[in-house]
C-alpha positions in Angstrom: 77.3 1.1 106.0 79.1 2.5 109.3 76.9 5.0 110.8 79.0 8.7 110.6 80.6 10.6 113.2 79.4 14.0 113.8 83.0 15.0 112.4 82.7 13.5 109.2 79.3 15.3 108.8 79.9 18.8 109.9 81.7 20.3 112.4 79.7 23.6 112.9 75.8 22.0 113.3 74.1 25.5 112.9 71.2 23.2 111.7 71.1 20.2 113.8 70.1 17.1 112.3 66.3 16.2 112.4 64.0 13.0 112.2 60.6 14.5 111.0 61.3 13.4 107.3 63.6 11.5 105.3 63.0 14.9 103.2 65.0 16.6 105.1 68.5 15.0 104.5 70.3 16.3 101.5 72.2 14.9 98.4 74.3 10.8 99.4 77.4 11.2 97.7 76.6 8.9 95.0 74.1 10.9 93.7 75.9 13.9 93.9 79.4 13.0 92.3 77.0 11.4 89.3 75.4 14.7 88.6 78.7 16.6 88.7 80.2 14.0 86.1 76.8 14.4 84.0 77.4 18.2 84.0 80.8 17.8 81.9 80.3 18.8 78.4 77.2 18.5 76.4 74.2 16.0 76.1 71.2 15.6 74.1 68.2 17.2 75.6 64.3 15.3 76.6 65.5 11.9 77.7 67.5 11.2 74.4 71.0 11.2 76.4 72.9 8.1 77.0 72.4 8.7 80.7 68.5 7.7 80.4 68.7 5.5 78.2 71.2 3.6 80.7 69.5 3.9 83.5 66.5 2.2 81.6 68.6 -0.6 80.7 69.8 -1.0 84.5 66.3 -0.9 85.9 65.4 -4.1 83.4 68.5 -5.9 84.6 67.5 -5.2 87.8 64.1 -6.2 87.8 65.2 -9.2 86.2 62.2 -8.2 82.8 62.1 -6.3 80.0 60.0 -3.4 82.2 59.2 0.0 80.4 60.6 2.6 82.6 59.9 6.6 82.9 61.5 9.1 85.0 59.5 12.1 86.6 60.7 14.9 88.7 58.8 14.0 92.4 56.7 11.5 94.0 53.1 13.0 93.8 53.7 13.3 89.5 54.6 9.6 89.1 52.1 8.4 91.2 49.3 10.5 89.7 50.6 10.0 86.0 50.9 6.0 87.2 47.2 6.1 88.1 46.0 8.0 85.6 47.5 5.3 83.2 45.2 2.7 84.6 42.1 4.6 84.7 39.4 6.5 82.8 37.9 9.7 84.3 35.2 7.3 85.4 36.7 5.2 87.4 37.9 4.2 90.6 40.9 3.8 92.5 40.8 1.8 95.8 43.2 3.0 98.2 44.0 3.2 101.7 42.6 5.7 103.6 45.9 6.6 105.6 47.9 6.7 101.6 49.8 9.4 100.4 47.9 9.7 97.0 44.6 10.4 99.3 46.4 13.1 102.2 49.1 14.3 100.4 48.8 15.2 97.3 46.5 18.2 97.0 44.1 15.9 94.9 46.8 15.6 91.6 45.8 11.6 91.1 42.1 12.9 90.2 43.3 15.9 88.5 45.6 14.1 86.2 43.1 11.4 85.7 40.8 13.8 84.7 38.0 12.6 87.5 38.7 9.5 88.7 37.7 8.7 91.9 40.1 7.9 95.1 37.6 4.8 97.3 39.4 4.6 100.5 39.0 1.9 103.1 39.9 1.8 106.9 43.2 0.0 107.9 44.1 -0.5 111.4 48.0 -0.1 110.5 48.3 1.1 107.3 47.9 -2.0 105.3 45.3 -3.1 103.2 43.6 -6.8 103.4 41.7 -8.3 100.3 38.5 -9.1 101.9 38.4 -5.2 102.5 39.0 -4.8 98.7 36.3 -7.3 97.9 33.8 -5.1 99.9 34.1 -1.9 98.2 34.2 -3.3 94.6 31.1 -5.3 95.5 29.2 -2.7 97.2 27.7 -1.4 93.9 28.1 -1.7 90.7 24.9 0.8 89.5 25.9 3.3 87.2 26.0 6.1 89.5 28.6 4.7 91.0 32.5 5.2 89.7 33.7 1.0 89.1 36.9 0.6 90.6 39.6 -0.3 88.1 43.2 0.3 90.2 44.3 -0.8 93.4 47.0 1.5 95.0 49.3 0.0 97.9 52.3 2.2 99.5 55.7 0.4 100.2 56.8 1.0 102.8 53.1 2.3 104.2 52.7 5.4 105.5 52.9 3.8 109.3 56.1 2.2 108.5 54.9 -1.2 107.3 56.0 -3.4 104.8 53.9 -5.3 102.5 55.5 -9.4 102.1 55.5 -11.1 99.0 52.6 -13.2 99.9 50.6 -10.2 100.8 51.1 -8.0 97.7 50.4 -11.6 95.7 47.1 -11.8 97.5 46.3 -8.2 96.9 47.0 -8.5 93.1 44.9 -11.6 92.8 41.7 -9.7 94.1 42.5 -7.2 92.1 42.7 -9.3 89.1 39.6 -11.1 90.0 37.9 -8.1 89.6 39.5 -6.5 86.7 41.3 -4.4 88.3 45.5 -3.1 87.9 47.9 -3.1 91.1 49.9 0.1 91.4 52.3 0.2 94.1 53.6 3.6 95.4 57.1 2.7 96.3 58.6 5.9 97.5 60.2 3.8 99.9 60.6 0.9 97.6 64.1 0.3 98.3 63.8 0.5 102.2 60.9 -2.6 102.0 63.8 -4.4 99.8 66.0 -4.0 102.5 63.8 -4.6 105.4 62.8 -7.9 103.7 66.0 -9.2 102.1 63.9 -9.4 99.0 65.1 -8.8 95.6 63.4 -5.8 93.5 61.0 -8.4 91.5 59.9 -10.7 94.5 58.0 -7.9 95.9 57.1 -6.3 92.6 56.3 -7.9 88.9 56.8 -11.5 90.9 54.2 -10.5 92.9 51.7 -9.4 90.9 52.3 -5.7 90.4 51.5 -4.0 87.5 52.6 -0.2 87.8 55.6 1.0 90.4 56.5 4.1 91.2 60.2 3.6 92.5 61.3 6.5 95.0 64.9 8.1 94.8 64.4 11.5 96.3 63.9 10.1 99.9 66.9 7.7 99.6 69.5 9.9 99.0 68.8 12.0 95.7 68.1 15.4 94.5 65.1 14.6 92.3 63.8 11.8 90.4 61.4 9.0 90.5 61.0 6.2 88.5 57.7 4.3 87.0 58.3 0.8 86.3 55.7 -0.4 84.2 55.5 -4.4 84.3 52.3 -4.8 82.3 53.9 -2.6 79.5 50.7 -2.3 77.5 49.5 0.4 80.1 52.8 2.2 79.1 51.1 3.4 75.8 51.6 7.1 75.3 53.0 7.3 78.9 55.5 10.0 77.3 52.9 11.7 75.9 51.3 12.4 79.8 54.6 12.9 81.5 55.3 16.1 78.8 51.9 17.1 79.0 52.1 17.2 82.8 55.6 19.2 82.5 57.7 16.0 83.7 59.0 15.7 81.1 62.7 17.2 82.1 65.0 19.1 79.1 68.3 18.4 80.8 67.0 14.6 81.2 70.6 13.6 82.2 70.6 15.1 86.0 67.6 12.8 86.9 69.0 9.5 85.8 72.7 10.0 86.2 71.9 9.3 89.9 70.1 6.2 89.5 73.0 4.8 87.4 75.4 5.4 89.9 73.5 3.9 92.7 72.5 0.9 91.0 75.6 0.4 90.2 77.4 0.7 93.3 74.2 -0.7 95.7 74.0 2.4 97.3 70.0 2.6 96.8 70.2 -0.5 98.7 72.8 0.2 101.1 71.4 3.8 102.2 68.2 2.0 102.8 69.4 -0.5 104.9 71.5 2.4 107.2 67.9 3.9 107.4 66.4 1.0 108.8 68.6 0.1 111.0 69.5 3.8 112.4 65.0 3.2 113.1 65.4 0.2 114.4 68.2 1.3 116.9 65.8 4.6 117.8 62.8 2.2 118.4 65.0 -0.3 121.1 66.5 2.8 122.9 62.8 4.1 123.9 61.5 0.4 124.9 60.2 0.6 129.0 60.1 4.2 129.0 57.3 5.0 131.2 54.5 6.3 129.2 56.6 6.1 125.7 55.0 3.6 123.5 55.9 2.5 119.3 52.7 2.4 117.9 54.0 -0.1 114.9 56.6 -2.7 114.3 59.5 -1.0 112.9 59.7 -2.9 109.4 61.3 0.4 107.8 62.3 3.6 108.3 60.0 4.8 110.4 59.1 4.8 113.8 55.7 6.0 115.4 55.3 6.8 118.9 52.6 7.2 121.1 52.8 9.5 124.1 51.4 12.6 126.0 51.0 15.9 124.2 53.6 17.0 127.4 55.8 14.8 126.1 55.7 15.7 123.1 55.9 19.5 123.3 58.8 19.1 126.0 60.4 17.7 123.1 59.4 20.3 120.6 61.0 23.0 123.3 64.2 21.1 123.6 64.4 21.9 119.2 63.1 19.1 118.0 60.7 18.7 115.0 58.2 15.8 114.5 55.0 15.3 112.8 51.5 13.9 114.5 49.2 13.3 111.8 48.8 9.3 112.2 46.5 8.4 115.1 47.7 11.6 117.3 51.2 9.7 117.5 55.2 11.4 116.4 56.5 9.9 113.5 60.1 9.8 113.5 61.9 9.4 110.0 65.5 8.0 109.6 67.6 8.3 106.3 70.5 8.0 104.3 72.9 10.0 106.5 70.9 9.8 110.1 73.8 10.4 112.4 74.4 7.9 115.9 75.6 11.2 117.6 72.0 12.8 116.9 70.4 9.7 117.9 71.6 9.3 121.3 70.7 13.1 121.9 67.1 12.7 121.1 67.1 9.3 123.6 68.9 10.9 126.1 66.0 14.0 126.0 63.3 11.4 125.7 65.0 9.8 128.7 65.2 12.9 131.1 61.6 14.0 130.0 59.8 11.0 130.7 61.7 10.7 134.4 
C-alpha cells in the first residue's frame, strides 16, 4: 500500500495529522463505502441480517475453524464480556501489569465479571513469560485467595511487541497446566499478523488460544470488534451477556458490513502492514540522534521513545501530541492513513531540537 500524498489526503490541514493514537485516524475507505452500501434499503434488526451472519462465516474461513464469533461496539466491552466468559466472580485473571484490561478500562473486566480479580505481574517490555505465570498461580491456593482461572495477553502489547507463535504456545500450555483459559486481547491483532507474516490461526487457535478479541476500530473502522471464541463451549449464552451489557447493536448491519469488506479485499491486512511500516520508517529516521533513544523493537505499530522532558515539551510547543504513560517514554502511534509528508515533519523537528 503506497503511502499518500498530502494531496490525496486533504489540501486544507486545519487539523494536522498526529501520532498519539491509532484512534485518532478516521474511517479507511473500505469500511466506509461498506457501511454506505449497508445503508441502502432495509435489514433485519439484532444481528439477524445477512451482513452478520456473513461476516461470521468469513471469520471461520479465515481462521481456517468452525470458531463462534460475536461482534461488540469497542475494545474495553469485548475484552471484559471475553473475560467474564471464562471466569466466575471468584476468580482470577492473570495479566500484565502494563495491559489495557488493568490501565484502561475504568475497572469494566471486574465489573462485568461480577468480581473477579485482575493478578498482574511485572514485565520488563510488555510481555509475559510462563515462569512468571507459574509464580502467581502457585503462590496460594488458600481460600482467601481468588484462584486464577484466565490468562490475558495483548497482541500487539501495549509497548509495541509482538507475541511469536512459540511464545503464545508456551503461554497457553501453562495455562492449561493449571486449568486455566488463554484470552488474547488483539486490538491490534491484525498488525502482529502483519508484523509476523503469520496467518490469523498460527498465532491464535494454532497456538493455543482460547478467546480473541479481534480489533477493527484501530485498523481503519468506525466501530466494531470481534470475539472469536475457539473453545466454543465458553461461548454458551455469550449473546445473552453482550445484550445484557447493551452490545448488543439494533442496526447490527453497520458493525459487520465493514469487516466483510475488508476481509474480503485484505484491507485489514494491508492497512496493518502500511502502519507498520510508516513505524518502522519513524523509528530508522530518529536512530543516532543525540539523546533520542526507542525504548522497544518496533515489531508493530508503535514506537516508544526515550528522551528529556525538554525534548519532549519542545515538541509539544511545535503542535505535537504524544502520550508518556509507559516508563516516562512518548509513544508514537502509526495507522491506516499515516501520511510520509507528516512523517518527515515530525523528524525534521526532532532533528532541529535535539541539535
Amino acid at each position: 500500500m503506497p503511502l499518500p500524498t498530502s494531496q490525496e489526503k486533504d489540501s486544507i490541514d486545519s487539523q494536522p495529522q498526529q501520532f498519539a493514537s491509532d484512534n485518532y485516524s478516521g474511517i479507511c475507505p473500505d469500511a466506509w463505502e461498506a457501511m454506505a452500501e449497508a445503508n441502502v434499503g432495509y435489514a433485519r434488526s439484532y444481528g439477524e441480517d445477512e451482513w452478520t451472519s456473513r461476516a461470521a462465516e468469513m471469520f471461520r474461513e479465515l481462521f481456517e475453524y468452525p470458531c463462534e464469533v460475536f461482534f461488540a461496539f469497542n475494545g474495553t466491552a469485548a475484552n471484559s464480556l471475553a473475560l467474564a466468559s471464562l471466569c466466575q466472580s471468584y476468580h482470577g485473571v492473570v495479566c500484565a501489569d502494563s495491559a489495557h484490561v488493568e490501565t484502561d478500562e475504568c475497572g469494566a473486566p471486574e465489573f462485568f465479571s461480577n468480581g473477579s480479580k485482575l493478578l498482574t505481574v511485572a514485565t520488563t517490555n510488555g510481555k509475559i513469560l510462563p515462569e512468571v505465570v507459574r509464580e502467581i498461580v502457585l503462590r496460594r491456593s488458600d481460600i482467601h485467595f481468588p484462584p486464577p482461572r484466565a490468562l490475558t495477553i495483548s497482541q500487539a502489547t501495549e509497548t509495541g511487541l509482538v507475541y511469536r507463535p512459540d511464545e503464545i504456545a508456551a503461554l497457553a500450555e501453562t495455562a492449561r497446566s493449571h486449568k486455566m483459559h488463554l484470552h488474547m486481547d488483539g486490538a491490534r491483532f491484525s498488525n502482529a499478523c502483519a508484523s509476523l507474516g503469520c496467518t490469523p490461526a498460527e498465532i491464535s487457535w494454532k497456538a493455543g488460544v482460547d478467546v480473541l478479541c479481534f480489533g477493527g476500530t484501530k485498523n481503519g473502522m468506525a466501530v466494531g470488534e470481534a470475539i472469536v471464541f475457539f473453545n466454543r463451549e465458553l461461548a454458551r449464552d455469550f449473546d445473552y451477556r453482550c445484550k445484557q451489557a447493551g452490545q448488543l447493536a439494533s442496526k447490527m448491519r453497520f458493525l459487520t458490513a465493514p469487516w466483510i469488506r475488508m476481509l474480503e479485499n485484505g484491507s485489514w491486512l494491508s492497512n496493518a502492514a502500511h502502519a507498520n511500516t510508516c513505524a518502522q520508517r519513524f523509528a530508522e529516521g530518529i536512530k543516532g540522534l543525540d539523546g533520542i533513544d526507542v525504548m522497544f523493537e518496533v515489531d508493530a505499530n508503535a514506537v516508544f521513545v526515550r528522551a528529556s522532558e525538554e525534548v519532549f515539551q519542545a515538541l509539544r510547543d511545535r503542535g505535537w501530541r504524544f502520550y508518556t504513560f509507559i516508563g516516562g517514554g512518548a509513544r508514537f502511534m502509526f495507522s491506516w492513513d499515516s501520511r510520509e509528508d507528516r512523517i518527515n515533519e515530525l523528524l525534521a523537528d526532532f532533528r532541529e531540537i535535539a541539535g
